[in-house]
C-alpha angles and dihedrals in degrees: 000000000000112000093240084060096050092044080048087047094044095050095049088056087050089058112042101038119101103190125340129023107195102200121193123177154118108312097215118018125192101192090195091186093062096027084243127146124183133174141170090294098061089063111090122151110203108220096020129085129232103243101162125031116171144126109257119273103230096030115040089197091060126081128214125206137185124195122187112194107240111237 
């Protein structure tokens, strides 16, 4: 994606959950095609914590998050 399409997607994310968002994906990306790279830290949910962090368990190259909506 462009960034402006994963801030768009993020933000969506932001806005509609009511409690917990679960992310799994590639820990570190190279989209050759739009010279974009984009990697866990690149993740970040305003108004939400951070509760789990962790590679994935099965695949090393995966990430797993866990984001809890602050009250």
């Amino acid at each position: 994606m462009r960034i402006d399409q994963t801030k768009n997607y993020l933000f969506q994310m932001e806005r509609t959950v009511k409690d917990l968002v679960y992310l799994k994906q590639w820990a570190d990306w190279n989209n050759v095609a739009d010279q974009r790279r984009f990697s866990r830290a690149d993740i970040c949910l305003r108004g939400m914590s951070c509760v789990i962090n962790r590679k994935d368990a099965v695949q090393n190259l995966f990430f797993e998050q866990v984001w809890k909506k602050i009250a």
